[in-house]
gemmi code that builds the backbone of each chain (N, CA, C; Angstrom):
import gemmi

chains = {
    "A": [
        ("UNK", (12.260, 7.307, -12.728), (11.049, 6.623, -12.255), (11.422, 5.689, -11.107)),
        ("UNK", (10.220, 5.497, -10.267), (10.908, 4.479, -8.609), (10.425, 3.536, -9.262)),
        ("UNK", (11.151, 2.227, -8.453), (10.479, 1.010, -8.719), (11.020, 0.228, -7.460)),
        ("UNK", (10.217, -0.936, -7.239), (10.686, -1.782, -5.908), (10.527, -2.908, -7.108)),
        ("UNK", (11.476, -4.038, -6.020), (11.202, -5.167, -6.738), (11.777, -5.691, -5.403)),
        ("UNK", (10.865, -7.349, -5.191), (10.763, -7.953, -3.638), (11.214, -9.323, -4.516)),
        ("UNK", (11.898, -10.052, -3.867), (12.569, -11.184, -4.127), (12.249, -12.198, -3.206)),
        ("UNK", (11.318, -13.022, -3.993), (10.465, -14.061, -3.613), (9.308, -13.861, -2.987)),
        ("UNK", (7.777, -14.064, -3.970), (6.917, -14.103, -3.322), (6.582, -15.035, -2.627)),
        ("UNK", (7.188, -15.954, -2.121), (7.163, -16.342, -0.555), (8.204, -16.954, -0.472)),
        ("UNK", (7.951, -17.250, 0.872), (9.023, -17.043, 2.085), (8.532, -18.054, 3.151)),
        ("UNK", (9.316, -19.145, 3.667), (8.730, -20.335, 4.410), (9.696, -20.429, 5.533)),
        ("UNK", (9.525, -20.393, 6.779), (10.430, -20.380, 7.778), (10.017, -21.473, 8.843)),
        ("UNK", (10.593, -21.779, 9.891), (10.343, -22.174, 11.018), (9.803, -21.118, 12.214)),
        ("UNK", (9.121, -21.429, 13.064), (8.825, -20.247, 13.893), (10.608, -20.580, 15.006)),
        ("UNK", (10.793, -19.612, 15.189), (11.683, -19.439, 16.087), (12.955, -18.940, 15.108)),
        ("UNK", (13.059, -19.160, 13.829), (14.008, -18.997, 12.865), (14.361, -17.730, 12.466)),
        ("UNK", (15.011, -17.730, 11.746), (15.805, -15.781, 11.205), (14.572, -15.627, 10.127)),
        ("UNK", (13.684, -14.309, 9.821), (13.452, -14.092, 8.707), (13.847, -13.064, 8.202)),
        ("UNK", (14.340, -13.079, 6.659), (14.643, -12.255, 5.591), (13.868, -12.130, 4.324)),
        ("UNK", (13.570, -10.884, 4.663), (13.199, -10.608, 3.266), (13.314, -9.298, 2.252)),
        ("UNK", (13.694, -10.112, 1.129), (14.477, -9.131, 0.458), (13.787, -7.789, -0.605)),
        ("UNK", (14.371, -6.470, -0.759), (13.303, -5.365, -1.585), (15.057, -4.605, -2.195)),
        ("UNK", (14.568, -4.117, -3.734), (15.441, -3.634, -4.082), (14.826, -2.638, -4.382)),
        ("UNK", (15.203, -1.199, -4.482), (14.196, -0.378, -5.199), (15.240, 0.354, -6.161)),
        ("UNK", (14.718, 1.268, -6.819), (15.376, 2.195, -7.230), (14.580, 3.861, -7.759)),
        ("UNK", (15.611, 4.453, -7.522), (14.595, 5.862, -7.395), (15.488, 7.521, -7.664)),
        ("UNK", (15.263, 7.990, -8.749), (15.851, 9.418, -9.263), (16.317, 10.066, -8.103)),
        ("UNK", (15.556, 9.739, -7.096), (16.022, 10.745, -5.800), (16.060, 10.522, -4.746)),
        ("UNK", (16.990, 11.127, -4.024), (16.540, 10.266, -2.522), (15.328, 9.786, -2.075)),
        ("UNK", (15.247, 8.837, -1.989), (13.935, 8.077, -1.644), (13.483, 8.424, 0.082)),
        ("UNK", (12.008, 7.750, 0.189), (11.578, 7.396, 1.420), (11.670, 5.876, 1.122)),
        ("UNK", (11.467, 5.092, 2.051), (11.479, 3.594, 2.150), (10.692, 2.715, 2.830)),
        ("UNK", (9.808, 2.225, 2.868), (8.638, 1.696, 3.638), (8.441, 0.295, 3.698)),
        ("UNK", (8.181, -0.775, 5.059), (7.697, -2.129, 4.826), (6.292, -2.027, 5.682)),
        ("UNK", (5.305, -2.490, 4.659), (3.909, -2.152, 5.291), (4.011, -4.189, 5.519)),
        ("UNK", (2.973, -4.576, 6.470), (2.386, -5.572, 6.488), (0.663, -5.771, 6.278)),
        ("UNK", (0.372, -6.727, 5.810), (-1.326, -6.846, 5.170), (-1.659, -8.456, 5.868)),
        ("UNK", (-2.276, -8.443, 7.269), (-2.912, -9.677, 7.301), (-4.300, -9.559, 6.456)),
        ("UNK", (-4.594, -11.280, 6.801), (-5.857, -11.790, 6.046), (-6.665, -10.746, 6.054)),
        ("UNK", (-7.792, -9.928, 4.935), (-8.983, -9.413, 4.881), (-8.667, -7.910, 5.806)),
        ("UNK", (-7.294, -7.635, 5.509), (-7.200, -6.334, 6.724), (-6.390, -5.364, 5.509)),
        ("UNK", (-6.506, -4.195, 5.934), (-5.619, -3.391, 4.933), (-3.973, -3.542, 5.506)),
        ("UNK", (-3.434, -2.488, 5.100), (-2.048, -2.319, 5.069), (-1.558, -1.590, 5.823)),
        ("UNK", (-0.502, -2.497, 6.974), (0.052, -1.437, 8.046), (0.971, -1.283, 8.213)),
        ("UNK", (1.922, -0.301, 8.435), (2.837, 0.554, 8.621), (3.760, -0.581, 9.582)),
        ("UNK", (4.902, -0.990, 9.388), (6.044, -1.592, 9.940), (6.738, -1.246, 10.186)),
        ("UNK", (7.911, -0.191, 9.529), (8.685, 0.372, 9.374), (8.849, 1.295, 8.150)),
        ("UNK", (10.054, 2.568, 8.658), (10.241, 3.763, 7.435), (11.443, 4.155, 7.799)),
        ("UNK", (12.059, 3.939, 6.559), (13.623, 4.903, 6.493), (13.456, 6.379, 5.446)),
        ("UNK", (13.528, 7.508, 6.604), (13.065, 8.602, 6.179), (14.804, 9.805, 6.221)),
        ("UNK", (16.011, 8.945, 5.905), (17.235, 9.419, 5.518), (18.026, 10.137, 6.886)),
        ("UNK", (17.888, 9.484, 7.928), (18.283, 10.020, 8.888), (19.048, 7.902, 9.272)),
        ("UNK", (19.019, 7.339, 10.441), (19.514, 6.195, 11.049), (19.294, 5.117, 9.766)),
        ("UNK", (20.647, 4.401, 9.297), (20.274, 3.261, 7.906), (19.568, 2.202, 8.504)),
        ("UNK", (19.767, 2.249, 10.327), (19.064, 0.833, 10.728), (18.105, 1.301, 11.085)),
        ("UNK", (16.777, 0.538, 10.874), (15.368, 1.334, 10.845), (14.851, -0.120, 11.959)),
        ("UNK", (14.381, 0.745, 13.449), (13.457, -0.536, 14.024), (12.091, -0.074, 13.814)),
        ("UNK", (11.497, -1.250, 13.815), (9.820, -0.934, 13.836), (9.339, -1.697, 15.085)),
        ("UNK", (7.996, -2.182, 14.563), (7.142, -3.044, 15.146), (6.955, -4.494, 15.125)),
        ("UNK", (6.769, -4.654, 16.423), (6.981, -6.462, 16.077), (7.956, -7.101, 16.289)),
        ("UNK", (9.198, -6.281, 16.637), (10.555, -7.232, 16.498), (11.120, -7.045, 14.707)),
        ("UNK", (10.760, -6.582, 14.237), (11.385, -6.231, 12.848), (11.992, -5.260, 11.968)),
        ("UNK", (13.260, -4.962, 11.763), (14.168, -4.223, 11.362), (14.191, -4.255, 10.377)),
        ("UNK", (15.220, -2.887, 9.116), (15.275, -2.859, 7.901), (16.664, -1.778, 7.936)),
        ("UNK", (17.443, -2.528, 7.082), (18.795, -1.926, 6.892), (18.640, -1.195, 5.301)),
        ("UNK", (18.619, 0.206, 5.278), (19.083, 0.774, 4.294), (20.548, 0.991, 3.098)),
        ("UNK", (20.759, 0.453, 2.266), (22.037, -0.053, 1.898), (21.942, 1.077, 0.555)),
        ("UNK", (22.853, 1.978, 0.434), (22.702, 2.869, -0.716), (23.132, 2.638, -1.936)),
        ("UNK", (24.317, 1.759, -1.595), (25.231, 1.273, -2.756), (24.761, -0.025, -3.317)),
        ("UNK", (23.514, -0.394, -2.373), (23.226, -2.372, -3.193), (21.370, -1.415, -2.965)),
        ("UNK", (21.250, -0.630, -3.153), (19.930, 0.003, -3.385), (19.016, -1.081, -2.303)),
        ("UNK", (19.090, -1.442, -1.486), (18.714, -2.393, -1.082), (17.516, -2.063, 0.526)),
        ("UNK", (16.872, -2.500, 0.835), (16.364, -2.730, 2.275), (15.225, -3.445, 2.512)),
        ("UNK", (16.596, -4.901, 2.721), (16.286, -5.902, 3.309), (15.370, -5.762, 4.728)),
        ("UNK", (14.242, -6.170, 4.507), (13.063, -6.488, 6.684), (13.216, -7.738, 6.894)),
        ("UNK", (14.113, -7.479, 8.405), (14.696, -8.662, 8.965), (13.835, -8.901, 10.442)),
        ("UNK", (14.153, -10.067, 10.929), (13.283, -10.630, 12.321), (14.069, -11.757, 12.728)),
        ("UNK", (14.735, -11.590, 14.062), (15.907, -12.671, 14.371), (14.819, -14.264, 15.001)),
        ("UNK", (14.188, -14.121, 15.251), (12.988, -15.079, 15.687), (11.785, -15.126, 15.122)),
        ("UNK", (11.124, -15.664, 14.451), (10.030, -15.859, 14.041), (8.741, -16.282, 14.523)),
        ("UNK", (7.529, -15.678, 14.397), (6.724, -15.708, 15.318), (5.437, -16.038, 14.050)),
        ("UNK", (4.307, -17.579, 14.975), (3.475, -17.655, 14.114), (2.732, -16.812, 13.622)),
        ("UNK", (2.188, -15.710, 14.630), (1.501, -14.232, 14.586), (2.220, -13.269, 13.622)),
        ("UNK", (3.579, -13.535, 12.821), (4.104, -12.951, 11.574), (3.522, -13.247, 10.076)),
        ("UNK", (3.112, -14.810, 10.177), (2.388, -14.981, 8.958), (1.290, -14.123, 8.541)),
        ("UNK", (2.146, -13.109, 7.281), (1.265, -12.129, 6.526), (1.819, -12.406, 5.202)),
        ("UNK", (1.204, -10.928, 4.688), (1.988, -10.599, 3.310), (2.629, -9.245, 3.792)),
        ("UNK", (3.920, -9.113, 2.906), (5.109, -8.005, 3.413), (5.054, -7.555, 2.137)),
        ("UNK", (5.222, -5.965, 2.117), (4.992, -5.113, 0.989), (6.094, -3.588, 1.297)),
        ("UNK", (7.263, -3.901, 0.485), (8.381, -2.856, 0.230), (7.632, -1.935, -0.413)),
        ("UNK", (7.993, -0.715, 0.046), (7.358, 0.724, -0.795), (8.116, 1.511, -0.685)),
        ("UNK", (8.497, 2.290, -1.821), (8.933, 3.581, -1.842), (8.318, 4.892, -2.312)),
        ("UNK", (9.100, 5.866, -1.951), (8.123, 7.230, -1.884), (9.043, 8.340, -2.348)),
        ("UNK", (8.668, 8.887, -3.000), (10.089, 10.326, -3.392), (8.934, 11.369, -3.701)),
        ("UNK", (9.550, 12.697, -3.035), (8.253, 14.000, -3.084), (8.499, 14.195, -4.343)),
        ("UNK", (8.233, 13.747, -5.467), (7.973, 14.988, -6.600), (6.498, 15.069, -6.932)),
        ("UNK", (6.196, 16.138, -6.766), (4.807, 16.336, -7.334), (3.524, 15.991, -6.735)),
        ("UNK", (4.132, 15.705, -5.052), (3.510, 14.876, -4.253), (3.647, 13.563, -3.767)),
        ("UNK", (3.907, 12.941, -2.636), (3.794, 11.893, -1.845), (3.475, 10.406, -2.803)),
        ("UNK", (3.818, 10.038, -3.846), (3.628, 9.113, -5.434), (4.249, 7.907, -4.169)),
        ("UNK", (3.501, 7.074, -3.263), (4.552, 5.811, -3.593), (3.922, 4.331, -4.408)),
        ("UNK", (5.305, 3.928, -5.086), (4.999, 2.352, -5.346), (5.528, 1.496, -4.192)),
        ("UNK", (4.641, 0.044, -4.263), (4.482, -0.502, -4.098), (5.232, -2.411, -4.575)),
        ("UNK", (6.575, -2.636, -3.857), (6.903, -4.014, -4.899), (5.329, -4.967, -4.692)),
        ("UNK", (5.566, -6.307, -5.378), (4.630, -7.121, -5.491), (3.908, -7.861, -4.436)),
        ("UNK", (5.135, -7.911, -3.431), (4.749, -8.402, -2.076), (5.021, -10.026, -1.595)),
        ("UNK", (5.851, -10.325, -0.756), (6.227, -11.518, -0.249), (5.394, -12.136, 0.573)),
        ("UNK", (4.496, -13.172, 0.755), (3.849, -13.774, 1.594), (4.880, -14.578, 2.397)),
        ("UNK", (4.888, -14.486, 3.824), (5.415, -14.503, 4.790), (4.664, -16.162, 5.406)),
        ("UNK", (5.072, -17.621, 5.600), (4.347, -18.364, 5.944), (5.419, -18.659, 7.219)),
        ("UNK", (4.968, -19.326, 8.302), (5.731, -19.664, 9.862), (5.340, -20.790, 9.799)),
        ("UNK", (5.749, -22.051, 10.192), (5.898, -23.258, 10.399), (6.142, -23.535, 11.567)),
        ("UNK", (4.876, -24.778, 12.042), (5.160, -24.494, 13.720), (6.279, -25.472, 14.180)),
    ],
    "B": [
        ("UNK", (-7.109, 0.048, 14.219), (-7.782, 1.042, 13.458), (-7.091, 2.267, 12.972)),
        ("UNK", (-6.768, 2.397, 11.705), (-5.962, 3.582, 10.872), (-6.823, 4.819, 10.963)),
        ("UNK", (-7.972, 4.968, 11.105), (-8.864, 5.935, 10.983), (-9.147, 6.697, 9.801)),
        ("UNK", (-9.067, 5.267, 8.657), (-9.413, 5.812, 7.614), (-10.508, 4.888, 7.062)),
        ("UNK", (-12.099, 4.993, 6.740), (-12.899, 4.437, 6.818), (-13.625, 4.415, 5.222)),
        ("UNK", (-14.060, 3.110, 4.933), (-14.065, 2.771, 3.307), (-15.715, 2.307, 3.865)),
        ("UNK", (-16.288, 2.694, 2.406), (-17.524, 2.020, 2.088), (-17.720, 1.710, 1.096)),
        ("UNK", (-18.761, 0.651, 0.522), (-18.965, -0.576, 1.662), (-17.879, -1.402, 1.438)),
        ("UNK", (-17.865, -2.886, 2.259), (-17.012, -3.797, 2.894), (-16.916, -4.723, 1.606)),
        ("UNK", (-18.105, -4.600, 0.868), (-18.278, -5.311, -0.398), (-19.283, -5.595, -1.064)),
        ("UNK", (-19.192, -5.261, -1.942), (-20.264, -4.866, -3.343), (-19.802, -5.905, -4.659)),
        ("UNK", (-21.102, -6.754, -4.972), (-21.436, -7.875, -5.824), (-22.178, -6.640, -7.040)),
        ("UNK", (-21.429, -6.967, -8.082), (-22.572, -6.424, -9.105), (-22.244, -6.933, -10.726)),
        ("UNK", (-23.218, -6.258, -11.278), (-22.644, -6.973, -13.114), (-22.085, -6.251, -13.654)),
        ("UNK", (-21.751, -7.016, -14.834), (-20.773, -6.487, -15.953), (-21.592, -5.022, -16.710)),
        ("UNK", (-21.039, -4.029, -16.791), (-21.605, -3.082, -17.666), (-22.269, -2.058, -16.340)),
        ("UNK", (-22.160, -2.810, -15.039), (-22.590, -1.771, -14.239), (-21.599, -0.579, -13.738)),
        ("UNK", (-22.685, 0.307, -12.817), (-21.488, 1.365, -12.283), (-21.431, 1.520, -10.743)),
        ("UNK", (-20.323, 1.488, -10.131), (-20.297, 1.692, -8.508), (-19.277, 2.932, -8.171)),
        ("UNK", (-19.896, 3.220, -7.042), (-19.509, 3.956, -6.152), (-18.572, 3.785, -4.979)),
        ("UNK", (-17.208, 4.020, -4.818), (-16.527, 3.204, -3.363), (-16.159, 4.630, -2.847)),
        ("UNK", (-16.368, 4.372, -1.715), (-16.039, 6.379, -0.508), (-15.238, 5.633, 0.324)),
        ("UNK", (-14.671, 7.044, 0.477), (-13.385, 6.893, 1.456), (-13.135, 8.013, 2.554)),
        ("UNK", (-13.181, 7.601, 3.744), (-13.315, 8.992, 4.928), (-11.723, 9.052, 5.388)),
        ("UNK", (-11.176, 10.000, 5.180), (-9.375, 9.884, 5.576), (-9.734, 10.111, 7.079)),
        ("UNK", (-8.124, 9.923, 7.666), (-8.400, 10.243, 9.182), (-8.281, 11.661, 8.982)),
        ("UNK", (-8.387, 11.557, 10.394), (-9.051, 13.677, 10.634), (-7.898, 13.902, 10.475)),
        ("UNK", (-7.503, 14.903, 9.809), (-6.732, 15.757, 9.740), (-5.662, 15.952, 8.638)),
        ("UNK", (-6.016, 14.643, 7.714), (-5.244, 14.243, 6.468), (-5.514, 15.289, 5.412)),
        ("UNK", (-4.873, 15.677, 4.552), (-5.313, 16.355, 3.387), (-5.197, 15.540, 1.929)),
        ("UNK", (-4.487, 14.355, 2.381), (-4.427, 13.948, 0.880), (-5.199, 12.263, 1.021)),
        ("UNK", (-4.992, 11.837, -0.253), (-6.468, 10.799, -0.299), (-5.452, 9.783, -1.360)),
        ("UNK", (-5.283, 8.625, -1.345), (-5.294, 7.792, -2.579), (-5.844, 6.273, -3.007)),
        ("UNK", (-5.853, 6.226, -3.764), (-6.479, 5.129, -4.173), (-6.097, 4.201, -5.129)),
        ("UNK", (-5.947, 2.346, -4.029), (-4.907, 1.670, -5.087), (-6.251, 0.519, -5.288)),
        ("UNK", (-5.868, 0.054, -5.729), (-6.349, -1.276, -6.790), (-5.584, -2.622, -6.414)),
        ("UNK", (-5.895, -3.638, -5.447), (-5.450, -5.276, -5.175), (-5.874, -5.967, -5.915)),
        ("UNK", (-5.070, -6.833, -6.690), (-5.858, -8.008, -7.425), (-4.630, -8.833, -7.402)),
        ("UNK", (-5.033, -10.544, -7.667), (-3.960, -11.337, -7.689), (-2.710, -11.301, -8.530)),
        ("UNK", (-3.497, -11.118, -9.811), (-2.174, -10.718, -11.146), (-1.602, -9.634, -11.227)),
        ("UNK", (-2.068, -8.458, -10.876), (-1.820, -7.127, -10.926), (-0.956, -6.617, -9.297)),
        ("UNK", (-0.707, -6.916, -8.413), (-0.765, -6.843, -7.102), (-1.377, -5.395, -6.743)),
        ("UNK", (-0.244, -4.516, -6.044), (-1.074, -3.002, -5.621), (-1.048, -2.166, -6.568)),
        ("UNK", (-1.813, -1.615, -7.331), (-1.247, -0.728, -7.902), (-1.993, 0.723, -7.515)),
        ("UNK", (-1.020, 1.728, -8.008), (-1.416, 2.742, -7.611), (-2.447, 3.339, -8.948)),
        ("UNK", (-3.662, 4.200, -8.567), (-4.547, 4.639, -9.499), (-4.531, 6.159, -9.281)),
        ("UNK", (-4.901, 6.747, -8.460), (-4.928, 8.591, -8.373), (-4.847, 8.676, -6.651)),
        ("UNK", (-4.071, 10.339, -7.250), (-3.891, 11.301, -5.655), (-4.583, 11.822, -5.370)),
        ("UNK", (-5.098, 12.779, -4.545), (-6.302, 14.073, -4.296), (-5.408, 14.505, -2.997)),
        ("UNK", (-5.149, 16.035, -3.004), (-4.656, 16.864, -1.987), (-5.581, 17.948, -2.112)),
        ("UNK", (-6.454, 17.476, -0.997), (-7.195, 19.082, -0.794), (-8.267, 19.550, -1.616)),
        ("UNK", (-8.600, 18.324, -2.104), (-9.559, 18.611, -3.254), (-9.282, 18.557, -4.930)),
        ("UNK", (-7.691, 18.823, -4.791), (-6.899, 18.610, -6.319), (-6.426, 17.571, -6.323)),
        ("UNK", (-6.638, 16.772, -7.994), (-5.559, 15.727, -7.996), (-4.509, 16.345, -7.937)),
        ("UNK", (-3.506, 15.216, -7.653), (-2.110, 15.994, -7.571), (-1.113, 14.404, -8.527)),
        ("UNK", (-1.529, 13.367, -8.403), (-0.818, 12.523, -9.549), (-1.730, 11.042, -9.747)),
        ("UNK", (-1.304, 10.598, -10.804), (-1.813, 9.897, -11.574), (-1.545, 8.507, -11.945)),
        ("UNK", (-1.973, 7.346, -11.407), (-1.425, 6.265, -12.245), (-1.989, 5.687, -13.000)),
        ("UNK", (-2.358, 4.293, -12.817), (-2.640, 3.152, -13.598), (-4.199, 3.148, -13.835)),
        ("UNK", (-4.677, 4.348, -13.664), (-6.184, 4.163, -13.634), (-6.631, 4.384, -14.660)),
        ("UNK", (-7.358, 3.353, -15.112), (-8.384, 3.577, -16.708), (-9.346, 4.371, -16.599)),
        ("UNK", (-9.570, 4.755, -17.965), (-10.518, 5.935, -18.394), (-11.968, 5.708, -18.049)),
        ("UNK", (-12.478, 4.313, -17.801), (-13.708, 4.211, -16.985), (-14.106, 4.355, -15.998)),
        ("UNK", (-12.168, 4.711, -14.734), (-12.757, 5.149, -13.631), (-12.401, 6.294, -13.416)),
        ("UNK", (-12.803, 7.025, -12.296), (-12.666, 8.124, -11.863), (-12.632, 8.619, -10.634)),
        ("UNK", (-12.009, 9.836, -9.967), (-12.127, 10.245, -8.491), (-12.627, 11.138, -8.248)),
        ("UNK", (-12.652, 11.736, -7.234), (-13.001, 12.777, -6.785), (-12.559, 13.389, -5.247)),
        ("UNK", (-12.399, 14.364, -5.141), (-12.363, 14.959, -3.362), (-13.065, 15.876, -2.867)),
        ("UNK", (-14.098, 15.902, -2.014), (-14.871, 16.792, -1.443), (-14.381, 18.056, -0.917)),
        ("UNK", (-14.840, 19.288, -0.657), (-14.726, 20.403, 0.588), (-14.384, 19.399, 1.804)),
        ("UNK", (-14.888, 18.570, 2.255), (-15.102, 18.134, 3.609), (-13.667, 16.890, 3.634)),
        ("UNK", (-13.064, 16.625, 2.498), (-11.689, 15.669, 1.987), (-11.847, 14.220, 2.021)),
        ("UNK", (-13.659, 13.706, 2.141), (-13.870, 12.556, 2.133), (-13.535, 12.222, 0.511)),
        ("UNK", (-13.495, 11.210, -0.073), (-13.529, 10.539, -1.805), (-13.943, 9.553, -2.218)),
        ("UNK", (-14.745, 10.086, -3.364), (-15.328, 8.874, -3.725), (-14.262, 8.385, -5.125)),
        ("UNK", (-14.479, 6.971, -5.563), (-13.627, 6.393, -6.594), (-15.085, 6.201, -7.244)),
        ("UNK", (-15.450, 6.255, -8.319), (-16.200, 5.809, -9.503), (-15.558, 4.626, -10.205)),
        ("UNK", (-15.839, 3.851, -10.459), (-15.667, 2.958, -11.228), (-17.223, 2.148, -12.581)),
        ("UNK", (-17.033, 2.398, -13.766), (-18.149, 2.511, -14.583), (-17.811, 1.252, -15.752)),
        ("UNK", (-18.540, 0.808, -16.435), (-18.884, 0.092, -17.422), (-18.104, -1.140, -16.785)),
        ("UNK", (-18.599, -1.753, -16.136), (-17.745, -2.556, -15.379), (-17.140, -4.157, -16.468)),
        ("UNK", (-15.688, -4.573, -16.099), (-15.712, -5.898, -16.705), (-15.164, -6.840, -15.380)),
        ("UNK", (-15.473, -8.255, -15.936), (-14.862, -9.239, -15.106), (-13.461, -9.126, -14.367)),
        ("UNK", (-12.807, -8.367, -14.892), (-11.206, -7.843, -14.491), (-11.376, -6.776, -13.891)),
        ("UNK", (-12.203, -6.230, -13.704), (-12.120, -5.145, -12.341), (-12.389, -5.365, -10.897)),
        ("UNK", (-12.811, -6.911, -11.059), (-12.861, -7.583, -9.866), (-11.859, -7.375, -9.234)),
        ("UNK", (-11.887, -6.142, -7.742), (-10.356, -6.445, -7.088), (-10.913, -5.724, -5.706)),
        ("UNK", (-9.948, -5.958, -4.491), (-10.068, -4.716, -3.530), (-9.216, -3.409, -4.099)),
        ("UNK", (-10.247, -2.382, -3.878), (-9.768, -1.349, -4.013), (-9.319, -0.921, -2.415)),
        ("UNK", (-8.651, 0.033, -2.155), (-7.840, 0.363, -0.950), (-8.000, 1.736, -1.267)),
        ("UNK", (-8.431, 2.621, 0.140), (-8.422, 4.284, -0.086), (-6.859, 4.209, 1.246)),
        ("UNK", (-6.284, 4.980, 1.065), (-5.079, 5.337, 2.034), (-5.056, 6.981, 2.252)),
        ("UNK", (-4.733, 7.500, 3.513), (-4.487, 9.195, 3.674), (-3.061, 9.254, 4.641)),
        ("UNK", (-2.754, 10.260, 4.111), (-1.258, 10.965, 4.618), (-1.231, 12.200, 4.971)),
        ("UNK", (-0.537, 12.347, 6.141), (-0.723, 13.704, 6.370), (0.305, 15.155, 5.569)),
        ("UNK", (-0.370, 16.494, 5.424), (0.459, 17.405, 5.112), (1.974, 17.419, 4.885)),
        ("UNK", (2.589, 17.528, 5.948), (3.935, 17.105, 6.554), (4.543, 16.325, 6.700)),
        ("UNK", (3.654, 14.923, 6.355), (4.694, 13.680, 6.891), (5.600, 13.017, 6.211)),
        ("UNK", (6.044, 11.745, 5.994), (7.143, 11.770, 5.489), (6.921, 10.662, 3.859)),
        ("UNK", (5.622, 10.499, 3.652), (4.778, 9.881, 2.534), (4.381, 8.224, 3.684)),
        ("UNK", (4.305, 8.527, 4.519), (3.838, 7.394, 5.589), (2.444, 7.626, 5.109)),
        ("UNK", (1.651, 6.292, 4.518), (0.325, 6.160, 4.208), (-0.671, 5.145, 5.457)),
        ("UNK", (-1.708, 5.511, 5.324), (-2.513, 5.091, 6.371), (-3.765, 4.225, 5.835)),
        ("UNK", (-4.141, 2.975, 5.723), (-4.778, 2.310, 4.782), (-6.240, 2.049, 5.248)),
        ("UNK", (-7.303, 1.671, 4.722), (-8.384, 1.554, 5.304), (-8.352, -0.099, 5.137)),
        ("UNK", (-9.754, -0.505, 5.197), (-9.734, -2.152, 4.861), (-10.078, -2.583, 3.828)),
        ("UNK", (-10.514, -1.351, 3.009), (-10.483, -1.869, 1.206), (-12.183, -2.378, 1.475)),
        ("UNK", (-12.621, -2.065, 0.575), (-13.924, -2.452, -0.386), (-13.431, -3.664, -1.948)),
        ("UNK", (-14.142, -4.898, -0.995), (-13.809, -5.875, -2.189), (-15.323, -5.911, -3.426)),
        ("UNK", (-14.619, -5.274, -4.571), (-15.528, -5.685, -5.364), (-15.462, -6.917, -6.571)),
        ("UNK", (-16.606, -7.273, -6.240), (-16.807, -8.693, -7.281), (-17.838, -8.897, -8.560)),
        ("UNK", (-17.393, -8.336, -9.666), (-18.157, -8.744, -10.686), (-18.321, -9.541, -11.628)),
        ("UNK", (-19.523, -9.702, -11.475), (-20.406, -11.534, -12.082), (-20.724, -11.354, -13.330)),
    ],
}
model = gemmi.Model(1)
for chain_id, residues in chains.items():
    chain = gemmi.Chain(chain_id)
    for i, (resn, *xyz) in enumerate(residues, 1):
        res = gemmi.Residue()
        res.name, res.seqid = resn, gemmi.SeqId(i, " ")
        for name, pos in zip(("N", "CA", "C"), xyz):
            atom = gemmi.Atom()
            atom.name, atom.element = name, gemmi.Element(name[0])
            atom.pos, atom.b_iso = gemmi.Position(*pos), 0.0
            res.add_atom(atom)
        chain.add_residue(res)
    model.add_chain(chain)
structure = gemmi.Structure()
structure.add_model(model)
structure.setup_entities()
């Protein structure tokens, strides 16, 4: 069975600062790997995907995600922080059995400090 | 804009009632799903539809239900309503081929009084 699990639902930075945030998952099979973002009253958008090809995954925004096989891990990183980042961040994983099934961890709210 | 389009934006109703939430995937999607937001619960996943078939199953109680058209729009049923079903629901579509990259709409918040 997959499961994510996100470490710390929130997350308080300075704008201009490093952000990290952390997703562990685990999954019977090679996984897919996903960080969606959700501003206020908006659905859920696509950030980044590690689909088993490059472990360093760039997206959108200035924000990266390192695939780690042995610490099950992928950490979405941002070397500068930007007030326009304050969301909620949502690790997902995906494995084909039986169809496209992904979960969802709980989700880190992301706050920037001006 | 994901080009996946939810109705309505939000629906007030009572306990014991029944609603209707539709979901238009973007063109060309074949599959359909539908999660459930709430504060305590966060996303969870409820049912698949590919093509008209479910294809998997989660956390969804026996009061609600899905469906997928010929045309691959979906509706979610949700029936005998309680105070705890208060949540945004979220329809998402993926394409055939892709790599389980989901595409989200803006969710239908429902609130029951």
């Amino acid at each position: 069975a997959q499961s994510v699990t996100q470490l710390g639902s929130h997350v308080s930075v300075s704008e201009g600062a490093l952000v990290l945030l952390r997703c562990n998952y685990s999954s019977s099979v090679p996984p897919y790997l996903f960080w969606y973002v959700q501003y206020p009253n908006q659905g859920l958008q696509l950030l980044l995907k590690y689909t088993s090809a490059a472990t360093l995954v760039k997206g959108i925004n200035g924000f990266e995600a390192e695939f780690k096989k042995s610490e099950t891990s992928f950490h979405l990183t941002k070397p500068s922080a930007h007030m326009s980042d304050a969301a909620e961040y949502f690790c997902a994983v995906t494995s084909n059995t039986g169809g496209f099934k992904t979960i969802f961890g709980a989700g880190t709210r992301l706050f920037v400090k001006a | 804009d994901s080009g996946v389009t939810q109705t309505p934006k939000h629906l007030i109703t009572a306990t014991g009632q029944r609603v209707t939430l539709r979901c238009s995937p973007r063109s060309g999607d074949l599959s359909v799903y539908w999660y459930q937001q709430s504060l305590d619960q966060g996303l969870q996943f409820l049912i698949q539809y590919y093509n008209g078939e479910e294809r998997a199953k989660g956390n969804i109680l026996e009061r609600f239900s899905a469906q997928q058209f010929p045309d691959l729009h979906s509706e979610l049923n949700l029936s005998s309503l309680e105070l705890g079903d208060s949540a945004l629901y979220f329809c998402a579509s993926s394409g055939s081929f892709g790599t389980g990259e989901l595409f989200f709409g803006e969710g239908s918040r429902l609130t029951v009084l």
